[in-house]
C-alpha positions as CSV (number, residue, x, y, z in Angstrom):
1,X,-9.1,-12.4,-28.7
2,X,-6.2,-10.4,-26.2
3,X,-7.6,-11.5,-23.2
4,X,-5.6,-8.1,-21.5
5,X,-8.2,-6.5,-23.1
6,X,-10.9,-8.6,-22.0
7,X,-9.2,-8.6,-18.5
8,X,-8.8,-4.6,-18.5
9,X,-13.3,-4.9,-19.6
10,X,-14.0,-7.1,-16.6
11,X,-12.0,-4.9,-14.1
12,X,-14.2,-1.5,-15.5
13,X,-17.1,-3.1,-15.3
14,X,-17.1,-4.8,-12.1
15,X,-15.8,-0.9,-10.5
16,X,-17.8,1.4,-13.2
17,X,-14.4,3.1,-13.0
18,X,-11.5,2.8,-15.7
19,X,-9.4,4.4,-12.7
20,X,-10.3,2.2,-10.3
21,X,-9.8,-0.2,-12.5
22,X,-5.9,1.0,-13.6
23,X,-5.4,0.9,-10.1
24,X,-6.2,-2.7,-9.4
25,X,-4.7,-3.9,-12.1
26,X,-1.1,-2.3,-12.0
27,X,-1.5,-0.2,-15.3
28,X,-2.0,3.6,-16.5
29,X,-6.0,4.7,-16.3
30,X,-4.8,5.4,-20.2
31,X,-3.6,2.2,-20.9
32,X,-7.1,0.6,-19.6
33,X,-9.0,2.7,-21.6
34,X,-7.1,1.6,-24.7
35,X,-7.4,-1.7,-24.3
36,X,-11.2,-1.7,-23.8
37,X,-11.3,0.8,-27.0
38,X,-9.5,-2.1,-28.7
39,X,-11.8,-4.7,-27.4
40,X,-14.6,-2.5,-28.8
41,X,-12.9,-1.9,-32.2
42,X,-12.6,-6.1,-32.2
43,X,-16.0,-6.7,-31.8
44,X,-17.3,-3.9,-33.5
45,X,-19.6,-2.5,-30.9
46,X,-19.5,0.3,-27.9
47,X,-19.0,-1.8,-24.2
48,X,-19.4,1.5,-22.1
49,X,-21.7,4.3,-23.1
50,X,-19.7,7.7,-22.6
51,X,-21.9,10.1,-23.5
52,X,-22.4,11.0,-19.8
53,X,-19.8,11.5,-16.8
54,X,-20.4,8.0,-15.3
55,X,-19.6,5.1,-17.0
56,X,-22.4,2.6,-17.7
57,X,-22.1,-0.3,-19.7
58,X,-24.2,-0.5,-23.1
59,X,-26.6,-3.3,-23.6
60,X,-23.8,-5.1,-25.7
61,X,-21.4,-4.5,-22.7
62,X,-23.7,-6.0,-20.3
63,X,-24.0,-9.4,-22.8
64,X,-20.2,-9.0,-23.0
65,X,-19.4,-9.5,-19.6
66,X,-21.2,-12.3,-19.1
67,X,-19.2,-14.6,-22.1
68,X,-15.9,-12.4,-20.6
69,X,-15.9,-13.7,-17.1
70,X,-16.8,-17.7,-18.6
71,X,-13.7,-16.6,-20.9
72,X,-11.4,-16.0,-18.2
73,X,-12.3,-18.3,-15.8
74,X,-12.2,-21.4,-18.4
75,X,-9.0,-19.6,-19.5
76,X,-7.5,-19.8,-15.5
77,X,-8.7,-23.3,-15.3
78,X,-6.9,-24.3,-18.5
79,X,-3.3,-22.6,-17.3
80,X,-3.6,-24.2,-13.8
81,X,-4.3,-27.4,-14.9
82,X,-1.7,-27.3,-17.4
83,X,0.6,-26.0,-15.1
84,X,-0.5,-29.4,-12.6
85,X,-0.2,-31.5,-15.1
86,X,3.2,-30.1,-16.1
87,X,4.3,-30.8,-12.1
88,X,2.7,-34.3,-12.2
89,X,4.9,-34.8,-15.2
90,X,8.3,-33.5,-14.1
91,X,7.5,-33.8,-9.9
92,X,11.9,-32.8,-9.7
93,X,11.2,-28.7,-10.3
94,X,10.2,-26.6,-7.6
95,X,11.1,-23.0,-8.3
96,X,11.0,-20.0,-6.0
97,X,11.5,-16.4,-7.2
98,X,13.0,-13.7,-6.1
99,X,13.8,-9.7,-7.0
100,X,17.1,-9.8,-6.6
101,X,19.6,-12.5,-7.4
102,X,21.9,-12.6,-4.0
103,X,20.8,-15.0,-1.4
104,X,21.3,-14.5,2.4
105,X,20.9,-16.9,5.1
106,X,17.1,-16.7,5.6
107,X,16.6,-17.9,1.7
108,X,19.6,-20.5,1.9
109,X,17.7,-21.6,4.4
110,X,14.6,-22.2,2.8
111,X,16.3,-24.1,0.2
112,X,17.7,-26.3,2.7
113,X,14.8,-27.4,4.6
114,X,12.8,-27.8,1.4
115,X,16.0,-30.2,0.2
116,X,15.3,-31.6,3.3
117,X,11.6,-32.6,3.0
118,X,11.8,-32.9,-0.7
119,X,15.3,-34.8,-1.1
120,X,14.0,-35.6,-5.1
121,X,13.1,-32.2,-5.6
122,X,15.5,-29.6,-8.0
123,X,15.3,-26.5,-6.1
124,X,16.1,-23.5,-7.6
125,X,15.8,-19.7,-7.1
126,X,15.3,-17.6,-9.6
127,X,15.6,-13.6,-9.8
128,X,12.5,-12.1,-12.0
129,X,11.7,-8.6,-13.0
130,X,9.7,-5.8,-10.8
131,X,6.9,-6.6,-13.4
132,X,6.4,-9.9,-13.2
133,X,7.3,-10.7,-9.2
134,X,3.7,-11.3,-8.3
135,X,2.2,-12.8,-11.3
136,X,4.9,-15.4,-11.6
137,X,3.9,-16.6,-8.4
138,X,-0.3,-16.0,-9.5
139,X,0.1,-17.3,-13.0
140,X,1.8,-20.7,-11.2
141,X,4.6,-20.1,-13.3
142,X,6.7,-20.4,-10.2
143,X,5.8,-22.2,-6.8
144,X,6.3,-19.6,-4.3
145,X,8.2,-16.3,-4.9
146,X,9.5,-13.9,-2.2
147,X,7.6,-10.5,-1.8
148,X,7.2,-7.8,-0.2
149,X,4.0,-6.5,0.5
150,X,1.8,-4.6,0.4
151,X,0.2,-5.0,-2.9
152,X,-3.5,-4.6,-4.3
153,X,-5.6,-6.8,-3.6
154,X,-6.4,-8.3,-7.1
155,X,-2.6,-8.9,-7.5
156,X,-2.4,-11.1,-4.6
157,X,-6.2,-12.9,-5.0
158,X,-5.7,-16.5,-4.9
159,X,-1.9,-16.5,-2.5
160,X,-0.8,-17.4,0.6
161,X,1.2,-14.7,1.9
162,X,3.2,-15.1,4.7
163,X,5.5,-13.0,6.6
164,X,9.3,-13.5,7.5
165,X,10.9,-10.7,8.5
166,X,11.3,-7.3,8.5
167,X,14.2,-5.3,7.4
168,X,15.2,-1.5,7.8
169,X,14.8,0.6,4.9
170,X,18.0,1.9,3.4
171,X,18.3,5.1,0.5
172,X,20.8,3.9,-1.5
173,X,22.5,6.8,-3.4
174,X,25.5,7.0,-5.6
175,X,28.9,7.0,-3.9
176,X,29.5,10.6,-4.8
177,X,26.4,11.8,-3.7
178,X,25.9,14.3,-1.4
179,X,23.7,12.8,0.9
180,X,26.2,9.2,0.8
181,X,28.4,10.3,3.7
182,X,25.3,11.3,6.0
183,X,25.1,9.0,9.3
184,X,21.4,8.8,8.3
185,X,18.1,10.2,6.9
186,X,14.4,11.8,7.0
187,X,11.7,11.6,4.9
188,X,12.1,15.3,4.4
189,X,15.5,15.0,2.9
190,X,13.8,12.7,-0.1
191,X,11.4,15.6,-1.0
192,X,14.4,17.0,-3.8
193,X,15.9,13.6,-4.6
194,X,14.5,11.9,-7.9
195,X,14.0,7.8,-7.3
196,X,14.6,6.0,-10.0
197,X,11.8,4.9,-12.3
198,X,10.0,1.7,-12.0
199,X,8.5,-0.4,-15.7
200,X,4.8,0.6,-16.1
201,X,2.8,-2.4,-15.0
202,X,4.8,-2.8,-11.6
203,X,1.6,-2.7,-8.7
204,X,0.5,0.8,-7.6
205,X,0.4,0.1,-3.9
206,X,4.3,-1.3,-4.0
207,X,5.5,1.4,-6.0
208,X,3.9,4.1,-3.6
209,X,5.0,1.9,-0.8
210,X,8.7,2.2,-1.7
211,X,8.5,5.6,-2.9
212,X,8.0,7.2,0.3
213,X,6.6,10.2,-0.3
214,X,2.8,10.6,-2.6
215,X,4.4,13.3,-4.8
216,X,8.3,11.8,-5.2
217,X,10.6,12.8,-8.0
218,X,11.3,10.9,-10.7
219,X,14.1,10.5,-12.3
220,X,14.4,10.6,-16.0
221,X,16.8,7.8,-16.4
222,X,15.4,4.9,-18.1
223,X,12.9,2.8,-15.5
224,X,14.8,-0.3,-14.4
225,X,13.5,-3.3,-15.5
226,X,15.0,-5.2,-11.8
227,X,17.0,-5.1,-8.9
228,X,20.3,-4.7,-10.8
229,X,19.4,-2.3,-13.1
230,X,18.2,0.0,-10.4
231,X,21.5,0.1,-8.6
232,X,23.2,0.3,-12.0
233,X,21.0,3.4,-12.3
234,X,21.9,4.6,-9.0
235,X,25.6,4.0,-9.4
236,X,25.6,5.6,-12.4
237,X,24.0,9.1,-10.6
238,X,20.9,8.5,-12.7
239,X,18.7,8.8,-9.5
240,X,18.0,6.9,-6.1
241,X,16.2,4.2,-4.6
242,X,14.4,3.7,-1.1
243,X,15.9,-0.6,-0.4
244,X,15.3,-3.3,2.0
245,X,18.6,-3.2,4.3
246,X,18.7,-6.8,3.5
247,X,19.8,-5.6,-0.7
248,X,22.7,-3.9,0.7
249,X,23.8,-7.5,2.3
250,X,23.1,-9.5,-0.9
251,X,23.4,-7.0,-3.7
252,X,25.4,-4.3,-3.5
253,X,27.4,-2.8,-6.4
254,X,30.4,-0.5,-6.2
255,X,30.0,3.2,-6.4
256,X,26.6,2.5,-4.4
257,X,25.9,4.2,-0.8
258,X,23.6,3.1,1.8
259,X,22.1,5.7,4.2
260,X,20.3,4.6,6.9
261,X,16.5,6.0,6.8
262,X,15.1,7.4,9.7
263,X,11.1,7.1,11.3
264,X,10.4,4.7,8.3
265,X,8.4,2.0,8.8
266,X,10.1,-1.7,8.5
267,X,10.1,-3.5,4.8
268,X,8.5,-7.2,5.5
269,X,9.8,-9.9,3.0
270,X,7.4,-12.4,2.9
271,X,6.9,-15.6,0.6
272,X,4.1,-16.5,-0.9
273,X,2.7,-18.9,-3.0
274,X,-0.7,-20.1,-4.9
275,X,-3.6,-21.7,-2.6
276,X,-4.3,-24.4,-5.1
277,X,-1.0,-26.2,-5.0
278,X,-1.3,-30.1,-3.7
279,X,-1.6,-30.3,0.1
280,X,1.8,-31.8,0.6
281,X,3.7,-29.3,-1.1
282,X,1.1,-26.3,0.6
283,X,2.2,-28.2,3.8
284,X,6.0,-28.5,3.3
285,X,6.2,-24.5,2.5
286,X,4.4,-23.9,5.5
287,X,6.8,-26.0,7.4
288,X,9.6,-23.9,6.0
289,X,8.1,-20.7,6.9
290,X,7.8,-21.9,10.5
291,X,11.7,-22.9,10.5
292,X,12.6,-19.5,8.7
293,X,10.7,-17.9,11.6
294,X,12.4,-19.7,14.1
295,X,15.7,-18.9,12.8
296,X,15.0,-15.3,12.6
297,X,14.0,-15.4,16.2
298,X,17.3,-17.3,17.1
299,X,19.2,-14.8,15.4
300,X,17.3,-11.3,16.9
301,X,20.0,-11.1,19.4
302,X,22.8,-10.3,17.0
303,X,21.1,-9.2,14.6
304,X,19.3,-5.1,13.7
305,X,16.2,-6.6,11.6
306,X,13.1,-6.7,13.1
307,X,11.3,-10.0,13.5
308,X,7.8,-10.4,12.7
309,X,6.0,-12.4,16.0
């Protein structure tokens, strides 16, 4: 049985909403209502009764539900202690993601204090797609991944997330743009300006978070599966991109322009990781938050990011 389906079942049912629902989970209100129409066609019965506006689950639905959440929570229990017993197996990998594939000083240092503490360890950062940023982290497929919140709540359930530091926010343009030789911007001058397209399945609340504006234009260009592919977009004119000032440090591409943004609120880069990971790891990545902290407080002297207290 797809447990997406199931998954997509549970989240209607617990909000009587296949909106609400699509919202929580990341997805198109269309795409949840296929998914439970599939469910339905696998088990040959109706889960919702819509003969009425409000959605109500059918007798079968309500029986469903109960065997769905036993389904997924055996099936969460099963990954994380596969997962732990992959770590007690091979105790060398400790992997950290990230969205884009440049490191600056804040995660080199990360990687050096957890060297530090963990001199066995193999530490690695990895870059992941817009998609699957959170739920690397979630599904334990990672340790601890860098984000950058805010997200809804059911893609965060079950992480530690902890702030680092805040960045300006940049609109990064193609060189030839007209707006690329501006000293810096305004909301207002986003209103005509299509972003490039983000991967359906990418959180709701982070994509409206970036976006800017509720109603923004979207470009037609082909949604960027990551961080490079967006400013391959944006190089190639196929649209813009509202950034953390910190990509144009660690990421930048040629025939790409960075225009300062104007009465924008600060991007926070956090990391986070799952709260069922073995105290002495938990402890050691809160330890390296506290040291990244301090070093981004050492540095608020010479440095235009803002530092969260």
């Amino acid at each position: 049985m797809d447990l997406d389906r199931v998954t997509a079942f549970v989240a209607a049912a617990d909000r009587m909403s296949f909106t609400v629902a699509a919202e929580e989970l990341g997805l198109a209100q269309p795409s949840v209502s296929a998914r439970i129409r599939a469910l339905e066609n696998d088990l040959g019965v109706e889960l919702f009764s819509r003969r009425r506006r409000q959605v109500e689950l059918t007798q079968a639905g309500r029986e469903f539900l109960r065997h769905a959440r036993t389904m997924l929570a055996l099936t969460e229990r099963a990954v994380r202690d596969t997962r732990r017993a992959a770590g007690s197996a091979d105790p060398q990998r400790l992997t950290i993601t990230t969205l884009a594939a440049g490191i600056d000083e804040l995660k080199a240092g990360l990687v050096v204090s957890l060297d530090r503490e963990l001199p066995a360890a193999r530490v690695s950062l990895t870059a992941v797609p817009f998609v699957d940023h959170v739920s690397t982290v979630r599904r334990g497929v990672a340790q601890a991944g860098y984000l950058w919140p805010p997200y809804t709540r059911a893609a965060t359930a079950g992480l530690h997330v902890e702030p680092l530091r805040a960045y300006p926010r940049l609109l990064a343009v193609a060189a030839g743009h007209p707006l690329a030789d501006r000293r810096d911007l305004g909301v207002d001058d986003l209103a005509r300006e299509s972003q490039v397209a983000l991967p359906d399945g990418v959180d709701p609340v982070f994509v409206r978070t970036w976006r800017l504006l509720p109603h923004a234009p979207v470009s037609r260009a082909a949604p960027a599966a990551d961080v490079a592919a967006l400013l391959r977009t944006v190089a190639a004119g196929g649209g813009c991109a509202v950034v953390p000032a910190l990509l144009a440090r660690t990421a930048a591409l040629p025939g790409v322009a960075f225009v300062p943004l104007r009465g924008v609120p600060a991007a926070t880069l956090a990391l986070a990781w799952r709260r069922d990971l073995p105290a002495a790891l938990d402890a050691t990545l809160r330890r390296a938050v506290r040291d990244g902290r301090a070093a981004t407080s050492r540095d608020r002297d010479s440095s235009p990011d803002a530092v969260i207290p």
